[in-house]
N, C-alpha and C positions, 0 to 999 in steps of 0.2 A: 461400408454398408453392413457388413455381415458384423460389428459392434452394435451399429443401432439395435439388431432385431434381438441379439443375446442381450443386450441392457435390459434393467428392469425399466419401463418408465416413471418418471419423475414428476409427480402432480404436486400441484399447491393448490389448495381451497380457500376460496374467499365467502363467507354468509355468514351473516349475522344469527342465526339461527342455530345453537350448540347442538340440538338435536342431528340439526337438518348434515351438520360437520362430522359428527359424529357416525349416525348412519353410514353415509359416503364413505369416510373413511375406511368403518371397516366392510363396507361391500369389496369397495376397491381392491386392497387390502386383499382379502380371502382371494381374490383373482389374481393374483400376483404385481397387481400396481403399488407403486411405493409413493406414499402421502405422505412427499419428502419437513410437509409444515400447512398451516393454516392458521387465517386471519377471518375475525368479526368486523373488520372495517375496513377504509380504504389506506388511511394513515399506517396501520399496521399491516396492513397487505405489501405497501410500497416499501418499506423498511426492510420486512423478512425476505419477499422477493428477488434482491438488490444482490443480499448475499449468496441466496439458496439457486438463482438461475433457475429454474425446473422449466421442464420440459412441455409441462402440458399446465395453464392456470385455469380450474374451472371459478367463474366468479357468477355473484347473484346480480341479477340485475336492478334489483331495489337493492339499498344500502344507505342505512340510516346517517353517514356523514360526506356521501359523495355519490351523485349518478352513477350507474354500471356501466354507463356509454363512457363519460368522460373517464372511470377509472381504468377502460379498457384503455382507451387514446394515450396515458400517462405511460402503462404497462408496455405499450408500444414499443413507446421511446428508450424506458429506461430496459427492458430486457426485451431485443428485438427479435430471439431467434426462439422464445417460451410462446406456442400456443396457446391462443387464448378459446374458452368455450362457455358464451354465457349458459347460464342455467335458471331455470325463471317460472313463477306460473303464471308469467303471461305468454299466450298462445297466437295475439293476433298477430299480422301483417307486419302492423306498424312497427310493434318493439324488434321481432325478427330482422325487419329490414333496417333499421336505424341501429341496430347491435352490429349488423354487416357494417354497415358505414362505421364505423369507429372501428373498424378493425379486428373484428374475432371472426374466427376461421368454422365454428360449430356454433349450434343453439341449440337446446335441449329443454324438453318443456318438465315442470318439475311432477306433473300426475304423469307421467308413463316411466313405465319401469323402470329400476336403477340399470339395470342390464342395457338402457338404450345411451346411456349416460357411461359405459364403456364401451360402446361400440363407437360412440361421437370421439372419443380418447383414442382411443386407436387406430381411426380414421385421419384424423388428422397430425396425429403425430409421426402417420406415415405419408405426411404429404399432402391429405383429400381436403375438402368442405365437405363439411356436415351440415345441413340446416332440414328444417321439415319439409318434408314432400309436398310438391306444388309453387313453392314460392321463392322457385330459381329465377323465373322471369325478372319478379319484383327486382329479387336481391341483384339479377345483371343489370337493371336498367339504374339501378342506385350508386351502385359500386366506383371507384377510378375504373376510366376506362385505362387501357394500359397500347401503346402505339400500334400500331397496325403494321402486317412489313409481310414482304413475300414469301411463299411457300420456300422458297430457299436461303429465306434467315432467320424464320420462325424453326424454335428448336421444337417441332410435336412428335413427340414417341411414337412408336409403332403401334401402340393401342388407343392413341388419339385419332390418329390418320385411320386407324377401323370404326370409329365412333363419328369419324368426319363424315366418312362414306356412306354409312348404313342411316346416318339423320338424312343426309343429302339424299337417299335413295328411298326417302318416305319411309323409314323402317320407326315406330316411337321407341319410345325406353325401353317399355318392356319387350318388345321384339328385338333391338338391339341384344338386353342383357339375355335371352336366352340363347340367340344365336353366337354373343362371343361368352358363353358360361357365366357370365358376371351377374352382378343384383344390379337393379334398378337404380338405384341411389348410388351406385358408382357409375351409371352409363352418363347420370346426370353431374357427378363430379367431376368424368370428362369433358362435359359439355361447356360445363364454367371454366375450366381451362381454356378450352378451344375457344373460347368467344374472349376470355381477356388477351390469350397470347394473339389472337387477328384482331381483334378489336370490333367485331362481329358478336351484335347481339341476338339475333333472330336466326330460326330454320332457315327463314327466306333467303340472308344474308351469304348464312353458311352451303348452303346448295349453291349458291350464286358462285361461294367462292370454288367450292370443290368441282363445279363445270370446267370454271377460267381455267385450273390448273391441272385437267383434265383427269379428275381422279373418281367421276361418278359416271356411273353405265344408266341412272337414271330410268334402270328394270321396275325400280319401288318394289314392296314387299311379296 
């Protein structure tokens, strides 16, 4: 564990856009990210990829010889343990949620700062989902669901089982993340945990569950 965090991380760019490579690049770059390589297409994405493994792939979601969904899906298969993070300027629902379904972990819209486009990198390279605020719901009710199984073979960390309690006890996100120090956008990252590992998609679901297994006092906030 204590390698990961001393590594530099290891990105690859996928955009047809030299500029838009180049920028990234050296933002990243001056932060101490390593933009281990970079591709204008899908052909040449999947090539360099293969050998390079990295860590983290941010890809564009238009791409003049392959969708960014399907080239996520391919990225997949062929390097399975490389984060994916589309980046895009499209902002709606649909693409968000349809980039979740093929498999990327972050969504990053391309007008907000480059600065949000390393906070999505290092989110998820430490494990989280990244997508834009509000459109958890969408992205759980789209997603594999992942099996259901009891509080005693469900493996939830001890800062999931506090995230379980405080939804269960009416508290929102942002009362959550002030009361255990966290940000919002990670109270909500445990949330997509906690409903893939039960298989619980709703408050209603998750209060239900955390009654059964007697871990809500059900005070509310």
């Amino acid at each position: 564990m204590a390698d990961k965090k001393q590594k530099k991380t290891r990105v690859f760019l996928v955009d047809d856009h030299p500029i838009v490579r180049e920028g990234v690049r050296s933002y990243l770059t001056s932060r101490g990210i390593a933009v281990v390589g970079d591709a204008s297409d899908a052909p040449e994405a999947l090539r360099k990829v293969k050998k390079l493994a990295p860590d983290v792939i941010v890809l564009d979601v238009n791409l003049p010889t392959l969708d960014g969904g399907e080239l996520a899906r391919r990225l997949r298969r062929l390097v399975p343990k490389s984060k994916l993070i589309a980046f895009s300027i499209h902002s709606s629902e649909e693409y968000v949620v349809r980039m979740a379904r093929c498999g990327v972990q972050g969504y990053v819209v391309k007008d907000q700062p480059t600065a949000e486009l390393l906070d999505a990198i290092t989110h998820v390279f430490g494990g989280g989902l990244y997508f834009p605020a509000g459109m958890t719901d969408s992205i759980l009710d789209s997603v594999q669901k992942f099996p259901a199984g009891r509080l005693d073979s469900v493996a939830l960390t001890d800062r999931e089982l506090e995230v379980l309690v405080l939804l269960a006890d009416g508290f929102p996100n942002k009362g959550i993340a002030d009361k255990l120090g966290i940000s919002a956008r990670t109270v909500e990252t445990h949330r997509v945990h906690l409903s893939h590992k039960l298989n619980i998609m709703t408050i209603v679901g998750l209060t239900r569950y955390s009654i059964q297994h007697g871990l809500t006092s059900l005070k509310g906030p």
